[in-house]
C-alpha positions in Angstrom: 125.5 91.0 154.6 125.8 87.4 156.8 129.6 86.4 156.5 130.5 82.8 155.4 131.5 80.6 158.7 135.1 79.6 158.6 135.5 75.9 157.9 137.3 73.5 159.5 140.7 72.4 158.3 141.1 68.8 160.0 138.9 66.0 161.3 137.8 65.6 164.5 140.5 65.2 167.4 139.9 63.6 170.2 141.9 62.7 173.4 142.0 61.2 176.4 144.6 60.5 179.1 144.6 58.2 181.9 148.0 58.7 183.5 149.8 61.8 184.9 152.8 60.3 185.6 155.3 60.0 189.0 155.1 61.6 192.7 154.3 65.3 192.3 156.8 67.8 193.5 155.9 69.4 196.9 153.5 72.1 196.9 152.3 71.2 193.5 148.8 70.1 192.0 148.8 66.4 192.1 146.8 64.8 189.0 145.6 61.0 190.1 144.7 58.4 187.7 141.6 58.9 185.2 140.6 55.9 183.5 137.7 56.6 182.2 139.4 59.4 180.1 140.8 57.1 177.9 137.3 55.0 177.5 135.6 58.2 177.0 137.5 59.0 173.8 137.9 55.8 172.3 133.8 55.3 172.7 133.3 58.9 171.1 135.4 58.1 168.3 132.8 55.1 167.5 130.3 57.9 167.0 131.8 61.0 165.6 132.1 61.5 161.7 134.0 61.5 159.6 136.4 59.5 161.4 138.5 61.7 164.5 141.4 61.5 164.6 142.4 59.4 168.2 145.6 61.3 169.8 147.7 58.8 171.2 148.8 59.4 175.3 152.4 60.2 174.4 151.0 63.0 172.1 149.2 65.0 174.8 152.1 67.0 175.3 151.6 70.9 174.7 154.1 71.1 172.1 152.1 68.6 169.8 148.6 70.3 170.2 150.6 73.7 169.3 152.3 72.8 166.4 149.5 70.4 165.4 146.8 70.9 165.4 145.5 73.0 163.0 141.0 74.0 163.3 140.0 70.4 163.6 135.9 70.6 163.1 135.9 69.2 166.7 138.0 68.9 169.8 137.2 67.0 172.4 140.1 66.7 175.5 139.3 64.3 178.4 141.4 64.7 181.0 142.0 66.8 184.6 141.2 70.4 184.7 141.2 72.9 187.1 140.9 76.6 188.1 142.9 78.7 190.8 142.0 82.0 191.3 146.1 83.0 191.5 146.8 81.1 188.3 143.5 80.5 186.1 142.5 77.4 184.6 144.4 74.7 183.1 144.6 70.9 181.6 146.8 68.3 182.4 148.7 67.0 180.1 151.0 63.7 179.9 153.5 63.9 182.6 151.7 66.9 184.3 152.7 65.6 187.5 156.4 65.7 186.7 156.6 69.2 185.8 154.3 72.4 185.8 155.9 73.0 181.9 152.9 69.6 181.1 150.1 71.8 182.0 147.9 73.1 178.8 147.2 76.7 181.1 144.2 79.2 179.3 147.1 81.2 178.0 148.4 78.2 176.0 144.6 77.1 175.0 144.1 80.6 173.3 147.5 80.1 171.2 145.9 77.0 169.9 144.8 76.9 166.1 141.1 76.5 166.1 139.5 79.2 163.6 137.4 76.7 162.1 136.7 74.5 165.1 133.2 74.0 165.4 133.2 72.3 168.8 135.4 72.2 171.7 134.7 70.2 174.9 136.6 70.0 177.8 135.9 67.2 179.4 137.4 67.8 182.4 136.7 69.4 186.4 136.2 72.9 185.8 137.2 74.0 182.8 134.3 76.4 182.9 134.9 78.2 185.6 136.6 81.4 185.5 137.2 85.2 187.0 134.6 87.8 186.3 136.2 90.9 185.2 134.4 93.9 184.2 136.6 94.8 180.8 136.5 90.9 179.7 133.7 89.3 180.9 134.6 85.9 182.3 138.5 85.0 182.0 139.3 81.5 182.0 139.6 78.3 179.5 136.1 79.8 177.9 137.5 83.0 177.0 140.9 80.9 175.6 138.9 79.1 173.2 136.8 81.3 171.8 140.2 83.3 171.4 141.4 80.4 170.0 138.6 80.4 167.4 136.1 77.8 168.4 132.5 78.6 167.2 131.3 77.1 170.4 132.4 75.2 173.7 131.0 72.9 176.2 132.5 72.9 179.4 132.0 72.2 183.2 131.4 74.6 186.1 132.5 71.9 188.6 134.6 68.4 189.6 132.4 66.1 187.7 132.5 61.6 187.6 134.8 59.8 185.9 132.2 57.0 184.9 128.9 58.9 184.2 130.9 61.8 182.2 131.3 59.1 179.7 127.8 58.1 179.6 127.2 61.6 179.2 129.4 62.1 176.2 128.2 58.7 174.4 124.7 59.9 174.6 125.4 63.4 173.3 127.4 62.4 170.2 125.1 60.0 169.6 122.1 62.6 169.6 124.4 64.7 167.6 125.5 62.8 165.0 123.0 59.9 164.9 119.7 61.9 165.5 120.9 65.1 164.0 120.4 67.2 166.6 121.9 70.9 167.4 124.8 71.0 169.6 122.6 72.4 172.2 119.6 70.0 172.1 122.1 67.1 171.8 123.6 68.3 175.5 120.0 68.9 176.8 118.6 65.6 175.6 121.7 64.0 176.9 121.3 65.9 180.5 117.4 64.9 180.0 118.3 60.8 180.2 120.1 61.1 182.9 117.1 63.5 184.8 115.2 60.2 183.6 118.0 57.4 184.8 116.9 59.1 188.6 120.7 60.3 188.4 121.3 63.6 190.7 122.2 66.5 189.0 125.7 66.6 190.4 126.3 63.9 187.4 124.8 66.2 184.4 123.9 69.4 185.2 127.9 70.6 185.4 128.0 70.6 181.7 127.6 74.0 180.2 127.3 74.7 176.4 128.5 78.3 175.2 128.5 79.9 172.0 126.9 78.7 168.6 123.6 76.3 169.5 123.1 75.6 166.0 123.8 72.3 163.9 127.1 71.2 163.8 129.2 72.9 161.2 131.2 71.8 158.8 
């Protein structure tokens, strides 16, 4: 007997921040400015329906998404990312170059609420990218979120542009939600434009989709 899917509780939440705040401490990551973050989101919102709900930049703050959020149907977080093989992956967060305690690490992401989330993207360097253990497969923000509960996840395997990320996500929303494509398809066709555009695959090709290819759920 096929089990029901899990629905989602909230709409869509998106996010994007643009500023990491102040002069790092020493010996710490150092997060610079990403414009295009906050572009990003704002232009997805345009697309995605029902209506997302738009996080404001003071509300990127790891206790918000915690006590939050609560299996929005999608998630979608623009902002830095990054993987060390001492630490694991982890997402910047407003004020991330203040303090290490404004870092989203995969142990936090796989605390979040997202049983029910049909779609999480990480729209940020590396949030892909992962250790390979025998036991666990591939540890890292992947692992978090399906922990978490998200049916499926697209995420990147290296640093990727500020500027054509965006173009990126514009085009696959709009394949998914305007041409009613499968989460899969809607990342290929998207990857496919920019084969087309003459773009090198640095631009496109870091974007990996995991889990559930199907339609988008509800």
């Amino acid at each position: 007997m096929q089990r029901a899917l899990v629905r989602s509780v909230q709409p869509a939440w998106v996010a994007g921040i643009a500023d990491f705040g102040g002069e790092p401490a020493a010996g710490s990551l150092v997060f610079p400015p990403l414009p295009g973050a906050r572009e990003e989101v704002e232009a997805g919102s345009k697309i995605i329906r029902p209506k997302p709900q738009l996080l404001a930049p003071e509300q990127m703050t790891k206790s918000f998404l915690l006590d939050k959020m609560n299996a929005p149907r999608i998630l979608h977080l623009a902002t830095h990312g990054y993987y060390r093989s001492d630490s694991g992956g982890g997402l910047a967060l407003k004020e991330a170059n203040v303090s290490t305690q404004n870092i989203l690490t995969q142990n936090d992401v796989a605390r979040l609420r997202l049983l029910g989330t049909q779609l999480a993207v990480l729209s940020a360097c590396e949030s892909g990218v992962g250790e390979v253990s025998f036991a666990d497969g591939l540890i890292g923000l992947q692992r978090s979120l399906t922990l978490a509960g998200a049916r499926s996840q697209i995420l990147t395997l290296w640093p990727v542009d500020d500027v054509k990320t965006r173009e990126l996500m514009v085009a696959f929303y709009g394949n998914l939600f305007d041409k009613g494509m499968t989460k899969s398809e809607a990342l290929r066709q998207a990857q496919l434009a920019m084969v087309r555009e003459g773009l090198d695959m640095y631009y496109w090709a870091a974007f990996v989709h995991y889990g559930d290819s199907g339609p988008l759920g509800e």
